[in-house]
N, C-alpha and C positions, 0 to 999 in steps of 0.2 A: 223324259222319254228315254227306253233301251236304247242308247247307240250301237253298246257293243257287249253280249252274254259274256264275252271275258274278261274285259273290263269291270263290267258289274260285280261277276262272280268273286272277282278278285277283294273289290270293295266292299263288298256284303261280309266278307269272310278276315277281313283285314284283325278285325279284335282277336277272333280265333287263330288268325294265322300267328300273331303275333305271342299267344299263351301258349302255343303249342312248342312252337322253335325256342320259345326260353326254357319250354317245360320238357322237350327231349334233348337240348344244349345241358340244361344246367346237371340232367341226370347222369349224362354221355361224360361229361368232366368232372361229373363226383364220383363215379366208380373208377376213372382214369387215374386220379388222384390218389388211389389208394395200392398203384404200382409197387411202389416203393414198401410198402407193409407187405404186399405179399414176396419181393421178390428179395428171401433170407434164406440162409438154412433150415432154419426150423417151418417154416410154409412147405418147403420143399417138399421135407420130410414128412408135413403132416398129410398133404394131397400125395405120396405116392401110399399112404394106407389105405388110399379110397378103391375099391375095385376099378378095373379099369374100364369096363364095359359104363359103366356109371360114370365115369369123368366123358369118354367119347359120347354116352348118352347127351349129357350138356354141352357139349363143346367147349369142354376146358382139359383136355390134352394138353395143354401146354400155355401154364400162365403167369412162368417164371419171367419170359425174356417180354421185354414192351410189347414187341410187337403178336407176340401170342396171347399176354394177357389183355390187349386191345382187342385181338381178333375173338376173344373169346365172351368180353366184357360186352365191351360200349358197341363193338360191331358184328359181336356174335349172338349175342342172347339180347341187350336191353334193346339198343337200338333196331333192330327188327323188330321185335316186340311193339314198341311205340311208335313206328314209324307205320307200320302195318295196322293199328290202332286206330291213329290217323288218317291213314289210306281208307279205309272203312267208315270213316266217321264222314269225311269229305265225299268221297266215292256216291257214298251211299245218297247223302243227301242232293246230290248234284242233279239227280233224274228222279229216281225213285221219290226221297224224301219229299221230293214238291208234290211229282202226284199224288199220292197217299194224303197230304195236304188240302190240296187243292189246289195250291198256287201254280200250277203248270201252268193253264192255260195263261192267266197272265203274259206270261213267256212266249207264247204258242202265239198271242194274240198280236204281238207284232210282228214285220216285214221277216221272218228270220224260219229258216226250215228246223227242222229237227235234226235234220244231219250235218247242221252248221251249231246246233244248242248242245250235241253231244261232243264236237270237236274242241269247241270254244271252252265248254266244259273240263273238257281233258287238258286242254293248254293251260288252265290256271291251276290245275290238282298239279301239273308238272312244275309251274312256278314254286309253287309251294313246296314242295320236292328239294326243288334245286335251293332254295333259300333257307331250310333247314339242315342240306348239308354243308353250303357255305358259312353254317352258326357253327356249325359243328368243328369246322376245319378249324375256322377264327379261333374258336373255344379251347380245341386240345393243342393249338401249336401254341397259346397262351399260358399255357401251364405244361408246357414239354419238359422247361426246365426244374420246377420244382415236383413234377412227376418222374423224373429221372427217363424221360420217354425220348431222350437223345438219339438212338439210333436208331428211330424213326425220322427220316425227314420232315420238312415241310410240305416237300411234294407229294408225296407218300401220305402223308394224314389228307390232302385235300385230293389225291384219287381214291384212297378209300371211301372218303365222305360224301365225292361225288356220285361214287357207286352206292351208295348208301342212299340216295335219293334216285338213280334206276331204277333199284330195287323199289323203293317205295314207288315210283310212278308206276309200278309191274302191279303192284297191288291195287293202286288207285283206279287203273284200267281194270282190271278183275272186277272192283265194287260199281264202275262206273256201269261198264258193260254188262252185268248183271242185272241192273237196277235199271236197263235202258230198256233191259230185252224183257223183265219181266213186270217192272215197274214197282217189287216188292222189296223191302229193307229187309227185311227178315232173311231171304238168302243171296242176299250181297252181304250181312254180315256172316253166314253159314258158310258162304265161298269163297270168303278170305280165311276166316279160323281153318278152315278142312286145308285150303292151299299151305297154308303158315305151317300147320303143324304139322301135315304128313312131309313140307317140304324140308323142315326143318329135321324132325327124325332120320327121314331118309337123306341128307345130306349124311348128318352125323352117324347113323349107324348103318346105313346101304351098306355102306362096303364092307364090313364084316359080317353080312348079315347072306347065306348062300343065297343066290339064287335075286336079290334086290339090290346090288351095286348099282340096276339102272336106276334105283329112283334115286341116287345121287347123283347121276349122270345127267339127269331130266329136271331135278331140283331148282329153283329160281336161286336160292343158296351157294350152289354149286358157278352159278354165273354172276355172282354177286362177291363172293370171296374165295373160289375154289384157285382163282392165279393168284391170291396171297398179295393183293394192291398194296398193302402196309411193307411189303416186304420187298417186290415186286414192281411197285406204281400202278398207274392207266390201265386198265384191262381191257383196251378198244374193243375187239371179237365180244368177248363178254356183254360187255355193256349194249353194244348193238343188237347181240342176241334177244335182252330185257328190253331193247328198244322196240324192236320190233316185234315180239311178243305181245309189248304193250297198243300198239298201234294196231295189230291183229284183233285183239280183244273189242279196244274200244270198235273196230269196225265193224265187227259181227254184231255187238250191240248195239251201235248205231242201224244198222242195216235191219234188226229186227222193231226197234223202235221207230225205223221210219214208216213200216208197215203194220205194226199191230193198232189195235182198239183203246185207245186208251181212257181210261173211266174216271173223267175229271167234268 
């Protein structure tokens, strides 16, 4: 019998969860890993031949010192990348994916509202979350010393990485509440790709760009690594900002999920 959709959810997803956090751990500490290769004179020299708009394009402005070439690697381009991948893949399936299925009603068919199946929902995409930046932190302060990543902390890798699963619950809420509100996977994955990628450009190039500094201002990006946590630590403001974003999200979608038709 359902006790509890978070519990479940959690236990349903355990294999997955488990391939996922080894599979954006082990990638996050194999491009970490290659600190040291690039941070020489001759790298130096070879990235300052690259146009500059094109380095800011990717966010590698600066992937000499540890903590820029972290910010640019594992916590500026991969890890968003797969964590937002993730967020979408879970997200997605959390509401939508079942109905499109079938399997909602299942769900539906015990003691348990809808506005309790999309919270319960969102609290295990957040476990999730948190338990792959926890792999993450583990990961890179495991290899700090033979990545030459010394002058980053300990604490510092594991506010970054905390923020690194904000950001992904930011996304997780986006696919959830999409999927809630319209019941379709198709754009709960169209709504993270469109978020990711204008938020990601417009982080990187808003500000040189006349007239769109806001959309770095507005970016999930911009409250994810714009106080520099690697450099910096905890970015409380920040991280509440994604907090509460995400909670905004999931309730608009829950709120139209608790009222729509749904064709199961």
């Amino acid at each position: 019998m359902l006790r509890s959709v978070f519990g479940k959810t959690l236990w349903d997803q355990r294999r997955s969860l488990v391939a996922w956090v080894i599979g954006i751990t082990t990638i996050g500490v194999f491009y970490a890993a290659f600190h040291p290769v690039i941070n020489n004179p001759e790298m130096k020299a070879a990235l300052e031949a690259y146009p500059e708009g094109f380095l800011e394009a990717i966010g590698f402005t600066d992937v000499t010192s540890a903590a820029g070439y972290l910010s640019s690697t594992t916590f500026g381009l991969l890890g968003p990348a797969l964590i937002m991948v993730f967020a979408a893949a879970v997200g997605g399936s959390a509401i939508a994916g079942e109905e499109e299925s079938g399997r909602l009603d299942l769900t539906l068919a015990h003691p348990v509202s809808r506005w309790s199946v999309a919270w319960q929902r969102f609290a295990a995409i957040v476990v999730a979350m948190l338990v792959v930046g926890v792999a993450m932190a583990i990961g890179l302060a495991a290899i700090s010393g033979p990545a030459d990543l010394g002058e980053i902390g300990p604490a510092n890798l594991f506010a970054a990485s905390i923020q690194l699963a904000f950001f992904g619950a930011l996304f997780g809420a986006i696919a959830l509440g999409m999927g809630a509100a319209t019941g379709r996977r198709s754009l709960v994955y169209a709504s993270v790709a469109i978020v990711g990628v204008v938020g990601f450009f417009g982080y990187n190039l808003g500000p040189s760009v006349e007239g769109l500094a806001w959309l770095a201002d507005i970016s999930p990006y911009h409250f994810y690594l714009g106080g520099e946590p690697l450099k910096n630590g905890f970015q409380l403001f920040d991280s509440l900002v994604l907090a509460v974003a995400s909670l905004v999200l999931v309730g608009i979608g829950g709120f139209v999920f608790d009222r729509r038709d749904i064709a199961i």
